[in-house]
N, C-alpha and C positions, 0 to 999 in steps of 0.2 A: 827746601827750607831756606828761609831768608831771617834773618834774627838783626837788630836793630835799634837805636833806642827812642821810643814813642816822642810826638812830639808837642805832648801836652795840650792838643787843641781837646774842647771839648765838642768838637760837628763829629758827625756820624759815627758813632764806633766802628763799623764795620768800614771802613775806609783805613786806605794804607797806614794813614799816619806818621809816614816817612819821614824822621829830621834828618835823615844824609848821612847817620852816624851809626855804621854797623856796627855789630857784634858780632866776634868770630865761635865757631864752635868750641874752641879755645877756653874763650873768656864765658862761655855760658857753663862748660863744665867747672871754673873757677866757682859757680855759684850754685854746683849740687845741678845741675838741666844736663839732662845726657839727652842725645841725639843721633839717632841710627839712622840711614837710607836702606830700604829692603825691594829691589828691584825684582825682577826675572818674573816669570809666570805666574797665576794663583796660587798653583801647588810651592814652587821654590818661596814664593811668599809666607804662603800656612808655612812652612815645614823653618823659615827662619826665625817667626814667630814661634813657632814650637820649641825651637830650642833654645830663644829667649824666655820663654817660659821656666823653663827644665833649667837652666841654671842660678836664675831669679827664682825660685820654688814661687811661681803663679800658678793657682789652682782654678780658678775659675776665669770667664771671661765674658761679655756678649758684647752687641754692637750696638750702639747709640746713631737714628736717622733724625737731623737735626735740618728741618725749612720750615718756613710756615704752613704749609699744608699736611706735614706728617706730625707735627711736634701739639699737641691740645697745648691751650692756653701761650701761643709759641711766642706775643710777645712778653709775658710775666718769666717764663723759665727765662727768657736771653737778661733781663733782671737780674736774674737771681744768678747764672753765671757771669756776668759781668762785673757781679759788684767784689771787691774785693777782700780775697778769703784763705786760710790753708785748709790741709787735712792734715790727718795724723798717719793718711797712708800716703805712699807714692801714687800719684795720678800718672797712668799710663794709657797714651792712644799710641794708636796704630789708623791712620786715614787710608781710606780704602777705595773713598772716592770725594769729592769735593777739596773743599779746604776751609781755613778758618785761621783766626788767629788766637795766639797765647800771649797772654804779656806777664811777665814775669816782677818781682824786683830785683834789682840789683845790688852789693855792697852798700851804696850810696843812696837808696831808697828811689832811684828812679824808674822810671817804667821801659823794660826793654821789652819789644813785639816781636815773637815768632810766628811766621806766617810756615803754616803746617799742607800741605798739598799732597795727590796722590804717594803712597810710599814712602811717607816721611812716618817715624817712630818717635814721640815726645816722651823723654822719662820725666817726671818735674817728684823732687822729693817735696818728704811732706815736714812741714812747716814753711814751704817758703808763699810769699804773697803772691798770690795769681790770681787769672780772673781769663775769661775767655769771652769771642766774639767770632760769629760768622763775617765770611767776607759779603761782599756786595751781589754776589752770587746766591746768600740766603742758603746754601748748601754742604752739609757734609755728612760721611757714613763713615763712622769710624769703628772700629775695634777696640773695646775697654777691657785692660787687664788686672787683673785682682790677685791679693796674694789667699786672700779668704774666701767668706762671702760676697757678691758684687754688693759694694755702697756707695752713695754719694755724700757724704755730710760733711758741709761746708761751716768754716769757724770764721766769722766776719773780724773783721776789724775794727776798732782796736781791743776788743771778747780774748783776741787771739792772740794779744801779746803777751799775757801771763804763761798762756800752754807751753807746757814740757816740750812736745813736739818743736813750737817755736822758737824754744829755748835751746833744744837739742840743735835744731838746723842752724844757727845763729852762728852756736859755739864750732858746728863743722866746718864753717866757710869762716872761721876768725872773724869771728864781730861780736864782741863785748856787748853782751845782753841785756 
């Protein structure tokens, strides 16, 4: 994982977009983003995911294979994840294989870029603005965790400034709503 703050160009999304100005794991949990590294074998993997599971009460899960050849209509969905959006649940991946990036926002409404690669664990709670992009690779297989039923529903912006949820995360990270 590499986390970082975007640097406003509008060429390729899927490109680093590197302004030189990281973000430490630190300052991402300063804004509600938790971050695991789960190494070791398949099994030592399932089984640290399992007990991320079991203490988060996630009950469901499956894996999302994200390129253009496996994804139907695969450039309208990079659209629709890209544009930016909360939930009302925690967005949790688990990369299994590829990478991709997250961008987050920050305190100060700017765009900070998590590049996510084998092994990396994303928690992003829910109300915060994010938005997602494959890298240059066009590939990844990730592991999606749910506390429910698996869903995806995304609250665009600016729809999403009134939500409780976005009011709720606002008020956890101290920013007067």
């Amino acid at each position: 994982m590499r986390a970082y703050l975007y640097d406003g160009s509008d060429a390729d999304q899927r490109e680093a977009h590197d302004s030189g100005v990281a973000v430490s794991v630190e300052q991402l949990k300063e804004i509600g983003v938790e971050y695991r590294k789960i190494d070791g074998t398949s099994d030592e993997k399932l089984a640290t995911v399992d007990e991320l599971c079991e203490s988060r009460d996630y009950k469901n899960r499956d894996e999302i294979n994200l390129s253009p050849a496996l994804l139907p209509n695969y450039e309208e969905k990079m659209k629709v994840f890209f544009t930016e959006h909360i939930h009302e649940d925690e967005e949790i991946r688990f990369v299994v294989e590829g990478a991709g990036f997250f961008d987050v926002r920050d305190r100060e409404d700017r765009w900070v870029r998590i590049l996510v690669e084998v092994g990396d664990l994303l928690i992003v709670p829910a109300g915060i603005y994010h938005r997602f992009s494959l890298n240059t690779a066009n590939y990844i297989r990730a592991m999606r965790l749910f506390k429910e039923e698996p869903k995806w529903t995304p609250i665009n912006r600016p729809e999403a400034d009134a939500n409780q949820h976005r009011q709720a995360y606002l008020r956890s990270i101290g920013v007067a709503a």
